[in-house]
C-alpha positions in Angstrom: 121.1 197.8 144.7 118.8 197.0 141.8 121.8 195.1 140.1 121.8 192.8 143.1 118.3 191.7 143.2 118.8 190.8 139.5 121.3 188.8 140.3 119.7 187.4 143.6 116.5 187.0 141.0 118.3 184.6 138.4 120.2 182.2 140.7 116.8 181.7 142.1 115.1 180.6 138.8 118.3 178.8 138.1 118.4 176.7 141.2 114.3 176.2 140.2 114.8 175.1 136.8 118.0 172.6 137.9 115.3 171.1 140.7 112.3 170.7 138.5 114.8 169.0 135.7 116.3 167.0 138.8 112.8 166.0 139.6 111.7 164.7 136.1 114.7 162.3 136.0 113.6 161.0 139.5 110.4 160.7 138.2 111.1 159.3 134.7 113.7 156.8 136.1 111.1 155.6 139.0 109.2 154.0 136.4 108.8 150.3 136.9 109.9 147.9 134.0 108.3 145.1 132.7 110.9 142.2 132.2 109.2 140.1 129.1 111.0 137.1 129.7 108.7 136.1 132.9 106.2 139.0 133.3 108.1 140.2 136.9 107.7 143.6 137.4 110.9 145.4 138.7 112.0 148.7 140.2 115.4 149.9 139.1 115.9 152.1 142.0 116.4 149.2 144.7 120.1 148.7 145.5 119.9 145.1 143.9 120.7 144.6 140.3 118.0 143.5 138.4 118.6 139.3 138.5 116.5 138.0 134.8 115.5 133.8 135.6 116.3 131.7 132.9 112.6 130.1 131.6 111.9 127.0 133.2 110.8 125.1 130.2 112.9 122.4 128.8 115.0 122.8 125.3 113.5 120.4 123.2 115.9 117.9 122.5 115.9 115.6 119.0 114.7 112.3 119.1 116.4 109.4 117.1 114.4 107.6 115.0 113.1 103.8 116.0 113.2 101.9 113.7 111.4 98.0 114.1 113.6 95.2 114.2 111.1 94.1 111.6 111.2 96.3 108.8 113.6 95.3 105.5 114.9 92.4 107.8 111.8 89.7 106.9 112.3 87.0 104.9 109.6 87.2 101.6 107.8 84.4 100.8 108.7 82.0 98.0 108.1 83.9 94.2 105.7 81.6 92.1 106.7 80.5 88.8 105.0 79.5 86.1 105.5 78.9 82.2 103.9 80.5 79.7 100.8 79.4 77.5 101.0 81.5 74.7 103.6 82.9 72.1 104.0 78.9 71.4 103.8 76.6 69.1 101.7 73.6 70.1 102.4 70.0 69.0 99.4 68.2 71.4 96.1 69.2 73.0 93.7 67.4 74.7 90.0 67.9 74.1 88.1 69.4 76.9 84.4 70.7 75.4 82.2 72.0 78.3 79.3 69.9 75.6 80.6 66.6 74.2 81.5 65.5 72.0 83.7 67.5 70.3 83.1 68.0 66.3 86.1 67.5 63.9 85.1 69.7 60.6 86.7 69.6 57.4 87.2 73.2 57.2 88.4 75.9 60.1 84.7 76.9 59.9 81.1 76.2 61.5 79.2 75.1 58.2 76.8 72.8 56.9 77.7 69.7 56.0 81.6 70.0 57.3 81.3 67.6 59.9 83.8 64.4 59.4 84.1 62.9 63.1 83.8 64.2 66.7 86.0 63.2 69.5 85.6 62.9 73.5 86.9 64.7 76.3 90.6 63.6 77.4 91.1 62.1 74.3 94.7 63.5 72.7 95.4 65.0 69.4 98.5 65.9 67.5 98.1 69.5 66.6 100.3 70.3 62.7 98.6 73.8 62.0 96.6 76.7 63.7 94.4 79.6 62.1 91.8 82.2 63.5 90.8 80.3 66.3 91.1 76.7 65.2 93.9 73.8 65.0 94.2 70.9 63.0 94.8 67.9 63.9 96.5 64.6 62.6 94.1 62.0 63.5 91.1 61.9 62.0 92.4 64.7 60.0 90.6 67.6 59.6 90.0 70.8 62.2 88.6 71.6 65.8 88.2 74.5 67.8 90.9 75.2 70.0 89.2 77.1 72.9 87.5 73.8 73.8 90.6 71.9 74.1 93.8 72.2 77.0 97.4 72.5 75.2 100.2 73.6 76.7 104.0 75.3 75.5 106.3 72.1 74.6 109.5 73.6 75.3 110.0 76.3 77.4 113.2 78.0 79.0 112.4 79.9 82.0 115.1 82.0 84.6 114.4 82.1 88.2 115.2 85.7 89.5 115.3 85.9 93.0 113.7 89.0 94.5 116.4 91.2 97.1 116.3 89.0 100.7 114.3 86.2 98.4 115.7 82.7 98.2 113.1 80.4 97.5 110.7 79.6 94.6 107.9 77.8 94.1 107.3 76.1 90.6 104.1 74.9 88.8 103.3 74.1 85.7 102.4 71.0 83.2 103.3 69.6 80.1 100.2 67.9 77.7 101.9 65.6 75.4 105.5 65.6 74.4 107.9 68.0 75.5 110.7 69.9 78.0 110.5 72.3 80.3 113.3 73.5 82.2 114.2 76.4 85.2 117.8 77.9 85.1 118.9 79.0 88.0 122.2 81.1 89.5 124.1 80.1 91.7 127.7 80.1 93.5 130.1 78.1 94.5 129.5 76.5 98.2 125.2 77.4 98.5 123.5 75.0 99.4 120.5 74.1 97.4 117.6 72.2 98.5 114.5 70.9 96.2 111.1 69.8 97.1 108.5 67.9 95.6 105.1 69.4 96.5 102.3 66.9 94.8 102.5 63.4 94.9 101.4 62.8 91.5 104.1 65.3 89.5 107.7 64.3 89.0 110.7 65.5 90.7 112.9 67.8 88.3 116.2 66.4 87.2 118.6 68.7 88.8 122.1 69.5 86.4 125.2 71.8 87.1 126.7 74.5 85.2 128.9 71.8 83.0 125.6 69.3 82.3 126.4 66.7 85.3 123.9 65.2 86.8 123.2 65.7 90.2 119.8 64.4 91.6 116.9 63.3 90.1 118.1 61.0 87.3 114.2 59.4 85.7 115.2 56.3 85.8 117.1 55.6 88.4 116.0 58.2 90.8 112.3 58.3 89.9 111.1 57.8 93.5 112.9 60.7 94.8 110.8 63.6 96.4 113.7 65.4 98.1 117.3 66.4 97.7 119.8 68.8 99.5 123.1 69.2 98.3 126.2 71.6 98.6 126.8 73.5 94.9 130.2 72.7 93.2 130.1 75.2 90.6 129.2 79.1 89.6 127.0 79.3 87.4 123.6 78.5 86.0 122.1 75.2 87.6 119.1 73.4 85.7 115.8 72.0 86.8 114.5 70.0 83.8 111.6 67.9 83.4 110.9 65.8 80.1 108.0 63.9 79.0 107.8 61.3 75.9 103.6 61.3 75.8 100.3 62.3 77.7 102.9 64.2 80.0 102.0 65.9 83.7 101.3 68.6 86.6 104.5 69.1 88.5 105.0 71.4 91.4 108.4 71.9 93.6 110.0 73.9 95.8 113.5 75.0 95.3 115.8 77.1 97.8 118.8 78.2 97.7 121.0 78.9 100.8 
């Protein structure tokens, strides 16, 4: 009899410990869950599976560069050129003293007594020497300071270089006295060049092809020119070339080439 109560005894605190384990899981798996993608708070237990709603907001999606019709695609204005005004020897200046006249001295030196002539403004001098400052001069011999006189480079040889998208130059300059200046420019066959005179009072450039022919702007046949358009024959380097025999001149021009 006392076998069976023990055995009565134990399936009884079996069958308590298998409900109180039974209940924890009920109670453990009751919890509610937080879904973290939109903050809805869901019971596992209903018969529905749990349904997670894509997030509303919009993928970002890559926008594509704008880019101004404007930008690289404008034309640059003409390049200015100009000769140079020192690194030269000088052959004629013309005096231009802010106080006239101007003294001639018989030595490259402010000194008693050294005075020999003196000279007024505009008037031109051939120039056969230069030291510390000073130049001499052929007629009346003897010396005068350069800073109060205008000379310019003779000769000069100058290249136009286009910038990239650059076709057009605009070129000023003068010659005082005697001398040549002249603007090399490249070219291929079938551009089209056009120059233009800017000032009335300057002379339009003799214009010569890669094998010295002349095409516009011949000094004494074509001295009233101010304009000329033409179709080049040739690669190569074309010349602009102005020349003057005495008091010389201010010239200005455009030049463009197509």
């Amino acid at each position: 009899m006392k076998n069976s109560q023990w055995i009565v005894v134990g399936l009884t605190g079996i069958a308590t410990a298998i409900g109180v384990a039974y209940a924890a899981v009920q109670l453990k798996t009751a919890e509610p869950e937080i879904n973290t993608s939109n903050n809805i708070i869901s019971n596992p237990t209903q018969s529905q599976p749990l349904q997670l709603e894509p997030s509303s907001s919009p993928k970002p999606t890559a926008t594509p560069l704008q880019i101004p019709n404007s930008v690289n695609t404008a034309k640059p204005d003409p390049i200015a050129v100009t000769p140079p005004k020192d690194g030269c020897k000088i052959s004629t200046a013309v005096v231009a003293d802010p106080n006239p006249p101007l003294n001639v001295r018989s030595s490259p030196q402010i000194a008693d007594g050294n005075i020999i002539g003196q000279l007024k403004n505009g008037a031109f001098v051939g120039v056969t020497e230069e030291k510390n400052g000073w130049i001499k001069i052929s007629e009346p011999e003897g010396w005068i300071s350069k800073n109060r006189t205008k000379s310019t480079c003779p000769v000069v040889t100058q290249q136009i270089s286009f910038p990239p998208k650059g076709d057009s130059a605009i070129v000023k300059g003068e010659i005082i006295g005697g001398g040549s200046h002249s603007y090399k420019l490249k070219a291929v066959a079938g551009q089209t060049i056009t120059v233009k005179k800017l000032n009335a009072a300057g002379v339009f450039p003799t214009i010569i092809d890669p094998k010295g022919q002349l095409l516009a702007g011949n000094p004494y046949t074509d001295g009233n020119r101010t304009e000329w358009t033409g179709e080049l024959p040739l690669a190569g380097d074309y010349s602009l070339e102005m020349d003057s025999n005495f008091k010389g001149f201010v010239y200005e021009f455009l030049v463009e080439v197509k």
